[in-house]
N, C-alpha and C positions, 0 to 999 in steps of 0.2 A: 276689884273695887268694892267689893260686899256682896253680899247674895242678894241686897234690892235691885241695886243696877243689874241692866240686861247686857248682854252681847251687843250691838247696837252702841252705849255708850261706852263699852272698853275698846271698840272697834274705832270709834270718835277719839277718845283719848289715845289710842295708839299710833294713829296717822299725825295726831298734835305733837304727839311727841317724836315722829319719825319727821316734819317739819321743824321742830327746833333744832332737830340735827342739821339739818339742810340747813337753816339761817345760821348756824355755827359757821359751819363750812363756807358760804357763802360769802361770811363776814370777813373771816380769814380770807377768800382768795380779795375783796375789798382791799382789806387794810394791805396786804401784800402787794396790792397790782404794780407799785413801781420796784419793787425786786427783781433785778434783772435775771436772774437766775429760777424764781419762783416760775411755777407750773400750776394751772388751774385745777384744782379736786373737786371731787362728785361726791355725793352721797350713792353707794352702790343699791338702789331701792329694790335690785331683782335678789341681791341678797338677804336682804331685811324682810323679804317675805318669806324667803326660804327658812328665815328661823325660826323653829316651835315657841320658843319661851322668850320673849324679850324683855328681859329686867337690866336693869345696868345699877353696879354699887357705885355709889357716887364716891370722889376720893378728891381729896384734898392733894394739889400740886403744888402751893405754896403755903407754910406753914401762918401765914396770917390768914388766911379762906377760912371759914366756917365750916366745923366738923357736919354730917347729917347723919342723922340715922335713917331718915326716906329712902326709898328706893323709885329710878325713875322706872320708866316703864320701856325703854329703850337698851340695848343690849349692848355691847361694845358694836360701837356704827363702824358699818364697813364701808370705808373711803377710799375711792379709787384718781389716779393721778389720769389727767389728759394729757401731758406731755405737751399741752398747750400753752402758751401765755395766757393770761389773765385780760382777758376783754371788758374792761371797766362796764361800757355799757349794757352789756348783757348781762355782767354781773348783777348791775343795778336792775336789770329788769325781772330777773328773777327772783332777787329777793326783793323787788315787789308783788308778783307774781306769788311767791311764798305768805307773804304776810298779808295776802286778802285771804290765800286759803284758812290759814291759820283763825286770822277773825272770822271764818264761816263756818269752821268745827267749831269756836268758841261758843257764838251764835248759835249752831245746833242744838251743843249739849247747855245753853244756858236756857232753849227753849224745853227740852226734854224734861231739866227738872223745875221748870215749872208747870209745864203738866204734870208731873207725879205730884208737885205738890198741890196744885188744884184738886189732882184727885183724892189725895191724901184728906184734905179740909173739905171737903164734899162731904168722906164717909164719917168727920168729925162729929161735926151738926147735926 
């Protein structure tokens, strides 16, 4: 993120962005759950730690999407099948579950920089 951010806030960004993967996934075993054939998937997170570098190149899968030139910060997510049906309610509760955590890194890192910027205008003055 730049040589002012610390470890701390790439560590914040990283878990945000291993949560958007989850609420991907999530979403999809949602919209899938009356598919009779569909099986519920995970985000495999003991593999996501195991990766050193997680960058992923975003790509365009249908040709009206928006090209980017960003990079997320997330690697190609490894997602793993339960061989289970898809338990609406549980679903639902996890990605509520997911989207508090999500608004509490958000929250984190939107307190982080406004400390740096307090401290910032401090050393202005």
């Amino acid at each position: 993120m730049g040589a002012f951010i610390g470890k701390v806030e790439n560590k914040l960004v990283d878990r945000m962005s291993a949560l958007a993967a989850e609420s991907r996934v999530l979403a999809n075993n949602i919209a899938n759950a009356n598919v009779p054939s569909y099986t519920a998937k995970r985000v495999n997170f003991k593999e996501i730690l195991g990766q050193e570098n997680m960058k992923l190149n975003l790509t365009r899968t249908n040709p009206r999407h928006l090209s980017s030139k960003l990079k997320s910060n997330d690697q190609k997510i490894p997602i793993m099948d339960t061989g289970k049906p898809v338990e609406l309610d549980e679903e639902i509760l996890k990605m509520t579950q997911n989207s508090l955590e999500y608004q509490t890194m958000v929250k984190l890192l939107s307190e982080r920089f406004r400390l740096y910027s307090s401290i910032i205008s401090e050393r202005v003055e």
